[in-house]
Structure formats: C-alpha cells, structure tokens
C-alpha positions in Angstrom: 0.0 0.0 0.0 2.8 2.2 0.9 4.3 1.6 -2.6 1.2 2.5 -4.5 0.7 5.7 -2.4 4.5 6.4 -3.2 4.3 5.7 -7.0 0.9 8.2 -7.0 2.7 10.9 -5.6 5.6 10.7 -8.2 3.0 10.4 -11.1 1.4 13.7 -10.0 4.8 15.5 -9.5 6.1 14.4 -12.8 2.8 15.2 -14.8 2.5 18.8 -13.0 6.0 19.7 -14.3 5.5 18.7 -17.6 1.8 20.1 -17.9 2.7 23.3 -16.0 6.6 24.3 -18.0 7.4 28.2 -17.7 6.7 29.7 -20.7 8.0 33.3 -20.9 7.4 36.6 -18.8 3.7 35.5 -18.0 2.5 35.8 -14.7 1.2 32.8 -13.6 0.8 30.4 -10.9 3.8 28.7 -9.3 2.4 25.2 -10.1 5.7 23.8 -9.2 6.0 25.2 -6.0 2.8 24.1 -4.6 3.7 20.5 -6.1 7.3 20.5 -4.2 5.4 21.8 -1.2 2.7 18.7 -1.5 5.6 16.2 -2.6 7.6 17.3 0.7 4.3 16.9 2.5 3.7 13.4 1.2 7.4 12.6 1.6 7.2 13.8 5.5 3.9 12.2 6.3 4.5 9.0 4.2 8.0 8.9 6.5 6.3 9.8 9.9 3.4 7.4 8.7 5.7 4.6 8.1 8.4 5.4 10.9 5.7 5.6 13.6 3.0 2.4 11.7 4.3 0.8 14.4 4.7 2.6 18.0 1.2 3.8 17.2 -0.5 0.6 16.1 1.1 -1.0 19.3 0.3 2.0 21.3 -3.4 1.7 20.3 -3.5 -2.1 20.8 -2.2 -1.7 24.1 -5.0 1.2 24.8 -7.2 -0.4 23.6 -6.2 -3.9 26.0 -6.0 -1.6 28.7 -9.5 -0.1 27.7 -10.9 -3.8 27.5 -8.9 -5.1 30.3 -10.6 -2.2 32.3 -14.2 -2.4 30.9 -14.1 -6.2 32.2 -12.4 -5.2 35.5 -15.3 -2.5 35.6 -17.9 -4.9 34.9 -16.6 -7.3 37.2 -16.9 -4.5 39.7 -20.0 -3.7 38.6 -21.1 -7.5 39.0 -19.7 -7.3 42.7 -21.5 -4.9 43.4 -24.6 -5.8 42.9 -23.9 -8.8 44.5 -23.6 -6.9 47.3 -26.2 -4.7 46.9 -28.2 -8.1 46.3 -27.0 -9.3 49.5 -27.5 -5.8 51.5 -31.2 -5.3 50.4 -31.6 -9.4 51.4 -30.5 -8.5 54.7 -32.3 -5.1 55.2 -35.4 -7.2 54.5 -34.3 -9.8 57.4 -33.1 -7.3 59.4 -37.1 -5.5 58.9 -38.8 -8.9 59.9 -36.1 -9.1 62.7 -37.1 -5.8 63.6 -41.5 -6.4 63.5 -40.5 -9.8 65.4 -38.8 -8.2 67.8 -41.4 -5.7 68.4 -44.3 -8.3 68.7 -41.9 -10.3 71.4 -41.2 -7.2 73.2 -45.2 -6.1 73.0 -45.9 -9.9 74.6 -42.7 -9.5 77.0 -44.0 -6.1 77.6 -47.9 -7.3 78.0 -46.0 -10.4 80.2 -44.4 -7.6 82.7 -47.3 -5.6 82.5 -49.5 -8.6 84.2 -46.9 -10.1 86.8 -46.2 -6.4 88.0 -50.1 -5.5 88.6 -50.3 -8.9 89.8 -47.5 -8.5 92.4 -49.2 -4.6 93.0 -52.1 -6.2 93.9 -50.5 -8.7 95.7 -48.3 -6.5 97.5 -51.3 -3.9 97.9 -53.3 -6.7 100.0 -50.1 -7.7 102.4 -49.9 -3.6 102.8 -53.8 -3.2 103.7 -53.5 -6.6 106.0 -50.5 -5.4 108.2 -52.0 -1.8 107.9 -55.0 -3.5 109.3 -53.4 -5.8 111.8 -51.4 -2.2 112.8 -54.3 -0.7 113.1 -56.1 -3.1 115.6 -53.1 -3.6 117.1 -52.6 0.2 118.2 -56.6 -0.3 118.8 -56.1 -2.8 121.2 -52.9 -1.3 122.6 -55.0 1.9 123.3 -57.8 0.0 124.4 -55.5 -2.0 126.8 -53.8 1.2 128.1 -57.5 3.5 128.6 -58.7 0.3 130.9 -55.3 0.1 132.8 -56.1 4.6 133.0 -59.5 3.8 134.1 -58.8 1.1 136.0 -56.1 3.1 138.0 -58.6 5.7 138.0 -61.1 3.5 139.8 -58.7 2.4 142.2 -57.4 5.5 143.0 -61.2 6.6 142.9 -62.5 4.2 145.7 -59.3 4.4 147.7 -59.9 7.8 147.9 -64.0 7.1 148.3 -63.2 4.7 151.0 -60.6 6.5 153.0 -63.3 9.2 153.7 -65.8 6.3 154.3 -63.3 4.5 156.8 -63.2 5.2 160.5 -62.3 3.4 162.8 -65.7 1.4 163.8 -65.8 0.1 160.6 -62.0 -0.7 160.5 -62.7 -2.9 163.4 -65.8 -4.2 161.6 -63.7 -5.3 158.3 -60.8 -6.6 160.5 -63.5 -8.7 162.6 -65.3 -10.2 159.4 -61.4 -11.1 158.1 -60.7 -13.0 161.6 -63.6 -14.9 160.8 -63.3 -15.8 157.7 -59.9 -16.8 158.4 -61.2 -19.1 161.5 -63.8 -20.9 159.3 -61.5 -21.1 156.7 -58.9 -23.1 159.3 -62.1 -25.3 160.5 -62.5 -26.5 157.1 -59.3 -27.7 156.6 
C-alpha cells in the first residue's frame, strides 16, 4: 500500500511539471511550487506514517487492551456490586422482619411484665392493707388495753380515795373482825 501511495505521488509531480513548463514573462501560478510543497508533504507524512505504523499501532493495541482489560475489570466491579447490593437489600429485609419480630416479642414480653407487676401490686397492695389492718387493731387494742389500765387506775385511786373518807375506825374494826372470821372458818374447814 505504501508503494502505490509512493508511485501516485511521483506520477502527480512528474505530470505537474510537464503540464505546468514556464513559458516566458507570463504571470502565472507557481504550479511547481505548490507540487514541491505537497511532494515534501507526502514525503514527511509517508515517513512519519511509516516510521511511527508501528509505536502507534502498538500504542493503540495496548489502549485499547487496557481499555478492554478495564471495561471487564469495571464490569466485574460492577457484578460485585450488585452482588452486594443483592446481598445488602436481602438482609435489610431480614433485618425488617427481625425488627417487627422483635417488636411483637417485646409487646408480649411487655404485656407479660405488665401482668406479673399488677399482679404482684395487687399482691403487694393486699399484704400492705393486712399489716396496715393488723397495725391498726393492734394500736386499737394497745389503746384500748392502756385506757382500761387509766381507768382502771382511776377506779382504784377513785374508791381508795372514796373509801378512805368512808373509813373510821368502827368500821376498821368491823372489816378486821369479818377477816378474823373468815380466816377461822377457813382453818375449820381444813
């Protein structure tokens, strides 16, 4: 291919000089010029072309295995990661019933509590009431208890008091006599 492209650009050069010969004083285009200009054009991109064919065509295959290489790589990625993703949402989902199941245990746990506290309240609220109760007649009695021993203290008090000013000394002799005898017919019996 090179070849042909070479043995074009000679066939244009040599039929522009012959077609395009000076002829005199004329003004005219410089045919020749532009022709040496594309010839040198041709002659430095057919060289670069040929000197560089190579670097770039193994520059380019090794873009584009690196390009390829890195669109697997990046699919790969890609596939990971929805993998992943895959895997994440699965678990979000388990972790969602995890979460409802936990809640419905911890309503009946809750419900659970909820009964054995009120029952122990109530239970706890009856021994209260009992010993307040039992406190209560307790400090009822213990008052009772104490106003009799008052009263009773009172009373005594009362008729030694009543029976000091009754007492003189004829009926002194009178209770000390009926004692005697009881005390004599109490010997007599025995």
């Amino acid at each position: 291919m090179i070849k042909k492209l070479f043995i074009l650009i000679l066939i244009i050069f040599v039929l522009s000089v012959s077609l395009f010969a000076e002829d005199g004083n004329q003004h005219h285009f410089d045919w020749n010029s532009l022709i040496g200009k594309i010839l040198n054009s041709a002659i430095l991109f057919g060289g670069l072309f040929l000197w560089l064919r190579k670097p770039i065509i193994e520059f380019l295959t090794k873009q584009s295995l690196e390009i390829k290489t890195d669109i697997v790589n990046r699919e790969n990625i890609l596939r990971e990661k929805s993998d992943s993703i895959n895997l994440i949402k699965n678990r979000l989902a388990k972790i969602e019933d995890e979460i409802e199941s936990m809640k419905s245990e911890a309503r009946m746990n809750g419900e659970t509590e909820k009964k054995r506290i009120r029952s122990l309240a109530e239970k706890e609220a009856e021994r209260i009431l009992k010993n307040s109760e039992l406190e209560i007649n307790a400090r009822i009695e213990s008052s009772v208890r104490s106003l009799k021993e008052k009263i009773a203290d009172m009373t005594i008090e009362n008729f030694k008091r009543k029976f000091k000013e009754k007492l003189n000394d004829d009926i002194h002799k009178k209770i000390i006599g009926d004692n005697i005898k009881i005390i004599g017919d109490i010997d007599e019996t025995d």
